[in-house]
C-alpha positions as CSV (number, residue, x, y, z in Angstrom):
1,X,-20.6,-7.4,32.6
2,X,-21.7,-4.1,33.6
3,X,-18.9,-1.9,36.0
4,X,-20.1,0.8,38.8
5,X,-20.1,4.3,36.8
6,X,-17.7,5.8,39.6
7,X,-15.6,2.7,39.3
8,X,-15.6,3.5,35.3
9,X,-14.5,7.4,36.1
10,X,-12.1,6.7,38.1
11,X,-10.3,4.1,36.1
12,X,-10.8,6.1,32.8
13,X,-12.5,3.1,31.4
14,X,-14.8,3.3,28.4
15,X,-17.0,1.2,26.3
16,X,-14.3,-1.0,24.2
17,X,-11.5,-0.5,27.2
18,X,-9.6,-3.9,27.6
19,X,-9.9,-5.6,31.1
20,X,-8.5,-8.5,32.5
21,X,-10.4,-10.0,35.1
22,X,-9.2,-12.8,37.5
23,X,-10.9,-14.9,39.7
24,X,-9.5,-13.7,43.4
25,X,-11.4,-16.2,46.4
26,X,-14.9,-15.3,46.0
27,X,-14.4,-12.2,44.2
28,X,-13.3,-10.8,41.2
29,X,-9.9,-8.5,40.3
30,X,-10.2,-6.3,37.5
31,X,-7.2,-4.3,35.9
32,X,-6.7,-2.5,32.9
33,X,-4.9,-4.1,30.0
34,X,-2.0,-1.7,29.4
35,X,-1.5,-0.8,25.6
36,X,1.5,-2.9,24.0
37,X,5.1,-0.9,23.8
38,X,6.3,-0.3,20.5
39,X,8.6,-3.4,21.3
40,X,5.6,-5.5,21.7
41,X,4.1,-4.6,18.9
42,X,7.3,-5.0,16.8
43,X,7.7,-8.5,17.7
44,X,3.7,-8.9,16.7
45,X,4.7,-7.9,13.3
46,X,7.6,-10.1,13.3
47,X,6.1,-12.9,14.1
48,X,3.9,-13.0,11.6
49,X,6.7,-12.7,9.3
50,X,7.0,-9.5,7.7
51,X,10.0,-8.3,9.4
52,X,11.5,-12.1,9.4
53,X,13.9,-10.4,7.4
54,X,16.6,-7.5,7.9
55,X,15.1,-4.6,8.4
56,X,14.9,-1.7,5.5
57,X,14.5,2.1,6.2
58,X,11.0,1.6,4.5
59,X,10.0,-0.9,6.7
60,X,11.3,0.5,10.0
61,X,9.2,3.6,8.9
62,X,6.2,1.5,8.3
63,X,6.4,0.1,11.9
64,X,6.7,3.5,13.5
65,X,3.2,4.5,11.2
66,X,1.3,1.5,12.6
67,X,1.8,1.9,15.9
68,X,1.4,5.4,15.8
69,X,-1.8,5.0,14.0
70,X,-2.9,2.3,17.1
71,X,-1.9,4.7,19.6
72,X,-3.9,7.2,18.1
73,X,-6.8,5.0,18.0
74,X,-6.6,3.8,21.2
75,X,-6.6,7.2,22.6
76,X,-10.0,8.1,20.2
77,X,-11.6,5.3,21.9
78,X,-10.8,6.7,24.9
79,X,-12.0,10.0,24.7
């Protein structure tokens, strides 16, 4: 799907930027996909069972590195 350029400079949206897009009558709503919260993506990583346990300072400092290391890449991608 191809987006107006204006529409794209407006919205800061970039090759690789998530959208949601939702059927709306005969049209179409578009909207941004915000970035998880660090909450968000500590429940990712719990649920897949690698902080199932209590958590260490190793692994609370592992957490903060991964999502800092997303947010960081997220904001590359960006430009």
């Amino acid at each position: 799907m191809e987006l107006p350029k204006e529409f794209c400079k407006r919205k800061h949206i970039k090759p690789g930027t998530s959208l949601r897009v939702t059927e709306v009558g005969d049209g179409l709503y578009v909207a941004l996909v915000p970035e998880p919260t660090e909450k968000e993506l500590k429940e990712v990583i719990a649920a897949a069972g690698s902080l199932a346990r209590p958590q260490t300072q190793e692994d609370e400092e592992t957490v903060r590195q991964v999502i800092t290391e997303y947010r960081t890449e997220k904001r590359r991608k960006r430009g």
